[in-house]
C-alpha positions in Angstrom: 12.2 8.9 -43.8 8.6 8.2 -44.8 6.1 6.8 -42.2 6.5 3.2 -41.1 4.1 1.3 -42.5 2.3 0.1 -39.2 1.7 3.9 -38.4 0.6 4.8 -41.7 -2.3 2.1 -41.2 -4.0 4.1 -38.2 -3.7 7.6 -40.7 -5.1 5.5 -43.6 -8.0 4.7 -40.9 -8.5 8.4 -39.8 -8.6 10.0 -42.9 -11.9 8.0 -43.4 -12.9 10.5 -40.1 -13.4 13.9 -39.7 -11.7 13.8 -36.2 -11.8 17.6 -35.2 -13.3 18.2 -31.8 -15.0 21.8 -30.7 -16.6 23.1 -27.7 -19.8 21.8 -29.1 -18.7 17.9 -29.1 -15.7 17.6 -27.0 -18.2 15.8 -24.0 -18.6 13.1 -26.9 -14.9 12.6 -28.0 -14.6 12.0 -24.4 -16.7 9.6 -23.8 -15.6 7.6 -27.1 -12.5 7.8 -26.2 -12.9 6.0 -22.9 -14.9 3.8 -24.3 -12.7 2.6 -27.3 -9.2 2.4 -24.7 -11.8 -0.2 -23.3 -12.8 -2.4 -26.0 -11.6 -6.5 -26.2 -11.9 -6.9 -29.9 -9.7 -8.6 -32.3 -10.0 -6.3 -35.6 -10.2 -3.1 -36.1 -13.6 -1.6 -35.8 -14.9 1.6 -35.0 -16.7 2.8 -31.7 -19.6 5.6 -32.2 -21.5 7.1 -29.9 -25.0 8.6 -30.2 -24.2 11.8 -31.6 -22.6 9.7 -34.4 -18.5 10.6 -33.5 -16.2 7.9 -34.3 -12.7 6.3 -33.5 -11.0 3.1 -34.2 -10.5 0.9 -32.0 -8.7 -2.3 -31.7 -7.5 -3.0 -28.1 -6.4 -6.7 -28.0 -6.6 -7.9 -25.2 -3.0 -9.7 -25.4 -1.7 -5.8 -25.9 -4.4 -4.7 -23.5 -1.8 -3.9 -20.7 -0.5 -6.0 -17.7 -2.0 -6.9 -15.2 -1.3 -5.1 -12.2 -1.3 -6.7 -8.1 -3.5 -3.8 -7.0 -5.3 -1.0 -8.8 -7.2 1.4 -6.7 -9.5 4.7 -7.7 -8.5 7.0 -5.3 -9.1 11.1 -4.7 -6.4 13.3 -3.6 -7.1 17.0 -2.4 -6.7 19.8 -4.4 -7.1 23.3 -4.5 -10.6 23.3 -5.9 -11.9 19.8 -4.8 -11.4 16.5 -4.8 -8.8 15.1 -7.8 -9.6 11.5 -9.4 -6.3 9.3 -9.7 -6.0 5.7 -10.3 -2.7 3.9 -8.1 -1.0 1.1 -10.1 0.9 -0.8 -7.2 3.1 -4.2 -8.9 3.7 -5.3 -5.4 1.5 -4.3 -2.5 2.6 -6.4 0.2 6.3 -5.3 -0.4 8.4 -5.1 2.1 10.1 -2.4 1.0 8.8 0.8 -0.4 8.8 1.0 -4.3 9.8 4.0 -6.2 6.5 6.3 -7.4 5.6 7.9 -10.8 3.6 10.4 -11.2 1.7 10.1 -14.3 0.3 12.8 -16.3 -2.1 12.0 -19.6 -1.5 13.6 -22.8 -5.0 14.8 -25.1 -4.6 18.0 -25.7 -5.5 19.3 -22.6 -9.0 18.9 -23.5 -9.3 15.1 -23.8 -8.0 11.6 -22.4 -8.4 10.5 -18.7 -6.7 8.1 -16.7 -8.8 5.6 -18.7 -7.4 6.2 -22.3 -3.6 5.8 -20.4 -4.8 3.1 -18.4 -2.8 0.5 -20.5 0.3 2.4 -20.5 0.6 2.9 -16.7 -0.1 -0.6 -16.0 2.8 -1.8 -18.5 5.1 1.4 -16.6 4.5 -0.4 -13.4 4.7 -3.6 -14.0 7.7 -3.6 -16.5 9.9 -1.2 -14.2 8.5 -2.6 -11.0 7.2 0.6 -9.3 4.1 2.3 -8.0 2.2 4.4 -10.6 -0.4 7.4 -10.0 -2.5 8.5 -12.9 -3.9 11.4 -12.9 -7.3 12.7 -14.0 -6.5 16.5 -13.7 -8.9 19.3 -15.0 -9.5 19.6 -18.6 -10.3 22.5 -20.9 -12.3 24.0 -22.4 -14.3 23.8 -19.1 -11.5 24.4 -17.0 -8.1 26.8 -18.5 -4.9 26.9 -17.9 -3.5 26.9 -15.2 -6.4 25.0 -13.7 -4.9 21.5 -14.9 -1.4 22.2 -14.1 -2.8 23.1 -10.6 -4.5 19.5 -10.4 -0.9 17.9 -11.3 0.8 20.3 -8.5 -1.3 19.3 -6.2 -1.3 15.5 -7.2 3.1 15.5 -6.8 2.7 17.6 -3.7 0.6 15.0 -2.3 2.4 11.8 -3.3 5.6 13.4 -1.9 3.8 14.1 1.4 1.7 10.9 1.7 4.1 8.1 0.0 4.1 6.0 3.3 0.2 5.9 2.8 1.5 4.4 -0.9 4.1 2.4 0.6 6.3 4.5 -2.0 9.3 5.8 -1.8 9.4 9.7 -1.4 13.1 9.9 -2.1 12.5 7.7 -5.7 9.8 10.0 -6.9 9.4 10.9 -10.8 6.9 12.2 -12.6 6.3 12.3 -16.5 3.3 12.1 -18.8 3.3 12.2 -22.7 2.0 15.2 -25.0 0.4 17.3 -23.1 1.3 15.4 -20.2 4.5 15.9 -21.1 3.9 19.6 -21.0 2.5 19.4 -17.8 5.5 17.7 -16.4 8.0 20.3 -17.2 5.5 22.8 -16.3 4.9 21.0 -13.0 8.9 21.0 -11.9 8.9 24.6 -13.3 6.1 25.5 -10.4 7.6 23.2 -7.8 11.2 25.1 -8.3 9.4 27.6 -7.9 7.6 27.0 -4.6 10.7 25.0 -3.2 8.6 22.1 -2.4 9.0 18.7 -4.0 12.4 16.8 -4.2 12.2 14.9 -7.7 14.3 12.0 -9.2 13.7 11.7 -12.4 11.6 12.8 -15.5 9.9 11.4 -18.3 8.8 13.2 -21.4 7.4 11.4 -24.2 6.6 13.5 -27.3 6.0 16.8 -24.9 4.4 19.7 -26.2 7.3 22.3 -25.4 7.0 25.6 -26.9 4.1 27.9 -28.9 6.6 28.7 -31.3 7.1 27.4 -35.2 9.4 24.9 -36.0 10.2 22.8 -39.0 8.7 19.5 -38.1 5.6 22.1 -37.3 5.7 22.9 -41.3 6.7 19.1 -42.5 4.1 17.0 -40.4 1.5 19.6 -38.9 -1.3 18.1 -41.8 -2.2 14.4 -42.3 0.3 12.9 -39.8 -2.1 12.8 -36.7 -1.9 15.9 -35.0 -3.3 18.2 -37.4 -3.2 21.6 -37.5 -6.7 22.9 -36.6 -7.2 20.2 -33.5 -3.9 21.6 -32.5 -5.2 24.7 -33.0 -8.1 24.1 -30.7 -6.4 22.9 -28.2 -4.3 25.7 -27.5 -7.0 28.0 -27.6 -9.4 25.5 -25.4 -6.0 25.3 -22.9 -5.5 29.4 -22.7 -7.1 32.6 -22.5 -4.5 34.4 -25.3 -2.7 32.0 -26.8 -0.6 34.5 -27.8 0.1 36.2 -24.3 -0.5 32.9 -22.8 1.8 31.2 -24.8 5.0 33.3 -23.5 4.7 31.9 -20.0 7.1 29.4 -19.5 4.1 27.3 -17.7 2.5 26.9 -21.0 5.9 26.7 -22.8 8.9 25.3 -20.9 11.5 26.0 -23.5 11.0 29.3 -22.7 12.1 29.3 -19.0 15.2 31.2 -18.1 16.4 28.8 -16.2 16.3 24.7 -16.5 19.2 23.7 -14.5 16.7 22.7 -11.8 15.7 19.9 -13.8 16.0 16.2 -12.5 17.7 13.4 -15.3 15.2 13.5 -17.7 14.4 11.0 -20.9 12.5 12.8 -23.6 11.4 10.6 -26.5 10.1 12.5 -29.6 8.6 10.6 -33.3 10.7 12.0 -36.6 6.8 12.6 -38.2 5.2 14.5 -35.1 4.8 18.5 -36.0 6.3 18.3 -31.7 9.6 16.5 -32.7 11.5 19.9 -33.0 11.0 21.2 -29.9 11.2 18.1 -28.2 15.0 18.0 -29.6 15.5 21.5 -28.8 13.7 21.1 -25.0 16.5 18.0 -24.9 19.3 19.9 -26.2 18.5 22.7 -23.5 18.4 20.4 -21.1 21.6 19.1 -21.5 22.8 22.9 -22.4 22.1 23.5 -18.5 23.8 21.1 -17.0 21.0 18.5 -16.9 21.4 14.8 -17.3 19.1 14.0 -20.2 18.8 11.2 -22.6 16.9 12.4 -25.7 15.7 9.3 -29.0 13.8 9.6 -31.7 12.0 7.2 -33.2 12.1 6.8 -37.2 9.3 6.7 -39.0 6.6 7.2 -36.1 3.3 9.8 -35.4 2.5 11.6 -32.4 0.8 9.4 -29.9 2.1 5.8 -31.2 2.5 5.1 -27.8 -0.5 4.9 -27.1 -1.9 3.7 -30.3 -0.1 0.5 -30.0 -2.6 -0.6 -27.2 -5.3 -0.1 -30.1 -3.4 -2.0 -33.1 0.0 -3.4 -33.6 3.1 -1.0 -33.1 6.1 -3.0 -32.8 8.0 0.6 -32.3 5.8 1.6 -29.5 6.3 -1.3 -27.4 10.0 -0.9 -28.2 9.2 2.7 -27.1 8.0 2.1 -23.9 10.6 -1.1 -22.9 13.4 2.1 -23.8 11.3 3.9 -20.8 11.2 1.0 -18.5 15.2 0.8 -18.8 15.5 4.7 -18.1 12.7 4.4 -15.2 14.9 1.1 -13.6 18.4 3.2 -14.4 17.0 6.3 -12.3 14.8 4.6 -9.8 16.2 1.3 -9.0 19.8 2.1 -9.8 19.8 -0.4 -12.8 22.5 -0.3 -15.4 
């Protein structure tokens, strides 16, 4: 199937940009980045910043995200300072606790914040009624693996010890994240199996980056579909030390854990034109392989990220996307059917 057309829009608008970020201008993507997933415009136009970098941006605000009963900045303890998270609470003055997500952004590993998701989280806890914690873990270059996935240990270790602080529910506690974040989710239940230390409920895995390793969809859609190969490229190497050695640890690549039985229900979402959608299906079919409850889509015609992108212009499959992950959250976390 060929790209739906609303997709193909946001590539038509990007191949007018040389979007490739390096060590030298990564500081800059960053900072346009944030500033674009805050714009109020109603067209299409582009953000630049000083150094002349570029994105489109067109964040209606009637897509802008919901708004949310209480959002707080907050900093939870980590291993090597303080981590930045932002708590999306629907209903502070419940009198019950809510269920809690743990929200990890994609970008790479190198890019996006708890700003560029801040949309999406406020639409996850609204929509499905619970508390969301975004959080703004330790990027690379600066920072390499496993430095980030120690942020997001630390973040789930700390919401399952401190959910009465939250007024959440430790016992209803997920934790998911798109892209990257996806990665970082598996690879977060991987190292809390590990340590023995954080019951979860439930998992959400939205076009995750899985595996080092070719694939087919890698061949079909690695050029001109959004995720090209040379910013892919660079964000493997920015993520590791050796991709190569790096990339055999089942922290950097889930699919290639021994062992996934572990795993709480999961729903894993992938786009037919992503270079990831293969080993998002195979990560799925694993899943299920070891005795896991997972519900695995794909959505026709759509790029990596449209998730996302649908706060910046319309994406009628996107929102679609994300009411499909409101129905899995409610199903898991609220016992909906």
């Amino acid at each position: 199937m060929s790209v739906h057309p609303q997709a193909q829009v946001l590539l038509d608008a990007r191949k007018q940009q040389k979007f490739v970020p390096d060590d030298n201008n990564i500081a800059q993507f960053r900072a346009v980045a944030d500033q674009s997933s805050r714009c109020d415009t109603s067209s299409i136009r582009t953000v630049q910043s000083n150094k002349g970098l570029q994105a489109s941006c067109c964040c209606r605000s009637s897509i802008n995200g919901q708004h949310i009963a209480s959002v707080e900045d907050i900093k939870i303890p980590g291993g090597a300072g303080s981590i930045k998270a932002r708590v999306y609470n629907p209903e502070p003055q419940a009198s019950a606790p809510l269920p809690v997500l743990v929200y990890l952004h994609g970008g790479g590993w190198v890019m996006c914040s708890i700003e560029t998701h801040d949309a999406l989280c406020r639409d996850l806890a609204k929509q499905s009624n619970i508390i969301v914690v975004s959080v703004d873990y330790r990027l690379a270059p600066e920072h390499k693996f496993p430095a980030g996935l120690e942020d997001c240990y630390a973040a789930l270790l700390w919401v399952s010890q401190n959910a009465k602080q939250l007024n959440a529910d430790s016992n209803r506690l997920a934790i998911g994240g798109d892209s990257a974040g996806g990665n970082l989710t598996a690879a977060t239940l991987l190292l809390a199996h590990e340590q023995g230390s954080v019951p979860v409920a439930f998992q959400l895995l939205m076009y995750p980056s899985c595996d080092v390793r070719d694939t087919e969809s890698r061949r079909l859609y690695l050029n001109g579909y959004g995720l090209d190969k040379e910013m892919k490229t660079y964000f493997l190497n920015s993520y590791t030390h050796d991709p190569v050695e790096d990339g055999k640890n089942p922290l950097v690549s889930p699919l290639m854990a021994d062992d996934l039985s572990f795993m709480p229900p999961t729903y894993l979402m992938t786009a037919e034109c992503d270079p990831l959608r293969d080993e998002g299906k195979m990560l799925a079919d694993r899943l299920v392989k070891d005795g896991v409850s997972c519900t695995y889509k794909c959505y026709e015609g759509m790029i990596h990220g449209f998730c996302t992108y649908m706060y910046m212009m319309p994406m009628d499959t996107g929102v679609q996307a994300v009411t499909d992950c409101v129905a899995q959250l409610k199903k898991y976390l609220h016992g909906s059917k």
